[in-house]
Structures are given as C-alpha cells and as structure tokens.
N, C-alpha and C positions, 0 to 999 in steps of 0.2 A: 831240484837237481843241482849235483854241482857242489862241491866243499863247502863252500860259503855258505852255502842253499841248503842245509841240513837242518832239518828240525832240532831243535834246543831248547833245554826248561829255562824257562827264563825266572827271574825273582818271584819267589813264591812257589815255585811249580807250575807255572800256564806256559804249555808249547807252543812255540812260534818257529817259522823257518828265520834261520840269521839271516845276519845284514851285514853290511861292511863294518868291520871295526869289530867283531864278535871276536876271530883269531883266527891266523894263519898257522892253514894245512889242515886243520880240527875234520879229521874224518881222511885224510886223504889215502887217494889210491893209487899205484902207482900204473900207469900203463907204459906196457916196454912194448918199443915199436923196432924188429929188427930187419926189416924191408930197405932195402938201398935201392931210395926210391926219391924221388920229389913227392911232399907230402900234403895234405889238406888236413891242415888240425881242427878239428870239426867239434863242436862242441859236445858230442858223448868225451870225445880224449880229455878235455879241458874240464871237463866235471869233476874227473878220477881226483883233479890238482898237481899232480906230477907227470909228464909224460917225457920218458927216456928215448931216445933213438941208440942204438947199441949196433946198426948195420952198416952208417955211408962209408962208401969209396973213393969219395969224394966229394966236393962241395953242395948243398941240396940246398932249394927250394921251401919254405914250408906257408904254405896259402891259407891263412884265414876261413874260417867259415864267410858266411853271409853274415851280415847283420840282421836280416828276417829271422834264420835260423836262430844266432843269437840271444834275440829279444824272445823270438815265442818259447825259448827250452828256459828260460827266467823271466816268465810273466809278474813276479812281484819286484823286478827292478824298477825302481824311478829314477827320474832324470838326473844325474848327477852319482849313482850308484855305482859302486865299480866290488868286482870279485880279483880276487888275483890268483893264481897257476904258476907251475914251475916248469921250466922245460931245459930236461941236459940233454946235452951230446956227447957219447961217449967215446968214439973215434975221435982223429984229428982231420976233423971235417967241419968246418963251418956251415950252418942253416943260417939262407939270408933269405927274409920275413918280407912275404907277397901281400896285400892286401886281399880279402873276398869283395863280393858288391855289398854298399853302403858302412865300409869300413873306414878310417883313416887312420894310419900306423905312424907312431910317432916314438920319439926314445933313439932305442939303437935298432942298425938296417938289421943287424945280425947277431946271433946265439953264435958266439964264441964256438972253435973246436975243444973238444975234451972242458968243457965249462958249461954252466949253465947261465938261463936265466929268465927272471920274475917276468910274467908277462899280465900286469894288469887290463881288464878289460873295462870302461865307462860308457854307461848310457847317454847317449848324448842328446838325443831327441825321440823322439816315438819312430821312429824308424832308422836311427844312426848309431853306431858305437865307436869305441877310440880304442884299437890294442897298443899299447904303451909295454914297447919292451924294454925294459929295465939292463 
C-alpha cells in the first residue's frame, strides 16, 4: 500500500514492493479533499501520495493517523524507513499539523496557504513514527 509501497521489477525482472530511495510520486494518486472541515489524514489518503484540500474557509486542523494504523497499513517498513506524500492547500487557508497517538511531528507546525507540502513519514520504533513536515 502506498506510493512508495508499490510493487516494482527490480534488476533482472524479480518483483519486489519499493523502498525508500526507489522514486518520488512513482504511481501516485491524487486525492482531492473538498470538505471545509478539520481533517484526519489517515493513511488510505497518504497512500494515494498527493492529497489536495480545494474547500477551507479558514484555518484547519489536519490530525495524523495513529502510528498503529501506520505501521500495520506498511508492514514491510523497518526501523529507520521512511515514505514520503505531498499535501497542498488550495485556498488561502493554512492546515496546522496535529499529531495521532504514537506519533511525533517535527519540521514545520504548518502546510502553508495556497502552497504545499512534503510530508515525510519514518519508522522509528515497532510501535512509533515521525511525520516530518517539510
């Protein structure tokens, strides 16, 4: 599951799902999210690798999955692993970046209005992750 997480021939032709370092976006999908809402970017959104908001009215929220969720929707991460996602906003409304349980959000508090951006995620322990907003 997930951009990064896509099956790919690797040398030779033997399939394997990527890994970090493989290529950014490779497969991605775009989810448009037009709800003017405080949001939980949950990891089905963060799979697609793009995810647009096109509705706020003002400043929003955007909360983290869980780190359980996570880890079990990319059971072949290990510890040190990280995928990376894009998220714009297309109003001029800022999304300022909540943490889920067993997360720690680091980088920037907040996704710009009318800007986007990278939001890498790292395994950090068998039950921890890091979303690093770029």
């Amino acid at each position: 599951m997930g951009f990064l997480r896509n099956k790919i021939l690797d040398v030779g032709g033997l399939e394997r799902m990527s890994r970090s370092g493989d290529g950014l976006f490779a497969g991605a999908l775009i989810t448009a999210i037009a709800t003017d809402a405080n949001d939980t970017v949950t990891v089905a959104k963060m799979a697609g690798g793009i995810i647009q908001y096109t509705g706020f009215t003002a400043g929003r929220t955007l909360t983290t999955d869980s780190a359980a969720n996570i880890i079990a929707a990319y059971p072949n991460m290990d510890i040190g692993d990280v995928y990376v996602f894009a998220v714009s906003i297309v109003p001029a409304f800022a999304g300022t970046w909540a943490a889920g349980a067993g997360v720690t959000l680091a980088g920037r508090a907040t996704t710009p209005a009318s800007s986007y951006s990278l939001v890498a995620v790292t395994k950090l322990t068998a039950t921890t992750v890091e979303v690093r907003v770029l």
